[in-house]
C-alpha positions as CSV (number, residue, x, y, z in Angstrom):
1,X,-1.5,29.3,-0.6
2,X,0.7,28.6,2.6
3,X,0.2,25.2,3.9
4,X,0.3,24.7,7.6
5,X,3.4,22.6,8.1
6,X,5.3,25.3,6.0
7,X,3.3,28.5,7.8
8,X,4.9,27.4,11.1
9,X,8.5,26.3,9.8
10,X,7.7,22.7,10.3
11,X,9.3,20.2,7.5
12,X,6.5,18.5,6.0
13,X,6.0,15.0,7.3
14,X,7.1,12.8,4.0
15,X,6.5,8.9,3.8
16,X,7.4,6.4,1.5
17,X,4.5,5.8,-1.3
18,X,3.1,2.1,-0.7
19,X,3.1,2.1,-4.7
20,X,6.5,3.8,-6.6
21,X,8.6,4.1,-2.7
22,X,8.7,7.5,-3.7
23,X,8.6,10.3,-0.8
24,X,5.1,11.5,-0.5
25,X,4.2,13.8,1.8
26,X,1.4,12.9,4.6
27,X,-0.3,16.4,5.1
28,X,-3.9,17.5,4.3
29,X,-2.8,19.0,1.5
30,X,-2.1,16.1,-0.4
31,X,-5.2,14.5,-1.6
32,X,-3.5,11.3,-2.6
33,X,-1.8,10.4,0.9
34,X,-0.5,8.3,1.1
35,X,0.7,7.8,-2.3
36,X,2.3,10.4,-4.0
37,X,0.3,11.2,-6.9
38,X,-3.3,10.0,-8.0
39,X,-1.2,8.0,-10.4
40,X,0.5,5.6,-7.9
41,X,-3.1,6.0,-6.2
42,X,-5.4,4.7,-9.4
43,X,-2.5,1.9,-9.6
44,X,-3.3,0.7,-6.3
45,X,-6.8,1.0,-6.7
46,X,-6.6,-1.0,-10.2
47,X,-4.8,-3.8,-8.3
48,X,-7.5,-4.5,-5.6
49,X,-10.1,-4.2,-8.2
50,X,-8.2,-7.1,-10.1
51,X,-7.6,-8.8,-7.4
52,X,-4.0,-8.9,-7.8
53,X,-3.8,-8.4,-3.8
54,X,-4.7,-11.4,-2.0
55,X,-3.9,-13.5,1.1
56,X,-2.4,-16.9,0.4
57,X,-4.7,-19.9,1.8
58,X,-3.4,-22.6,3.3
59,X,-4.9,-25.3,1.2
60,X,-3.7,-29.0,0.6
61,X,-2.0,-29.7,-2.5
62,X,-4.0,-32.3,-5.0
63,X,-1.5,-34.9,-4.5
64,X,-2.6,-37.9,-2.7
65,X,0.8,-38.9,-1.5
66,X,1.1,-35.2,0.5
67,X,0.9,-35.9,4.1
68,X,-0.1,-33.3,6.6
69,X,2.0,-33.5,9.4
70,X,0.2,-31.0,11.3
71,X,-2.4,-33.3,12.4
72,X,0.1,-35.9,14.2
């Protein structure tokens, strides 16, 4: 099978894979953009499911002698 980027002489478009920084190409024909192999893509996956991504809060520390300075 041809794939359209190569049919028309057109390097394929290649990216760096958010898991391994491989190359991965970003094309249709790569069912795992864009990662570069259901590999890297089942070890992203696994990471959100165990919440290993997360967005720091901005909470107070427990010590009583901390001192927001924000609120002067």
């Amino acid at each position: 099978m041809v794939h359209p980027h190569q049919a028309s002489g057109d390097k394929p478009r290649l990216v760096r894979c958010p898991a391994c920084g491989g190359n991965s190409v970003y094309a249709p024909s790569n069912l795992f953009r864009p990662f570069c192999s259901e590999r890297c893509k089942n070890q992203d996956l696994g990471a959100w499911a165990s919440e290993s991504f997360r967005v720091p809060e901005d909470a107070q520390p427990d010590d009583p002698d901390y001192e927001d300075t924000t609120l002067r």
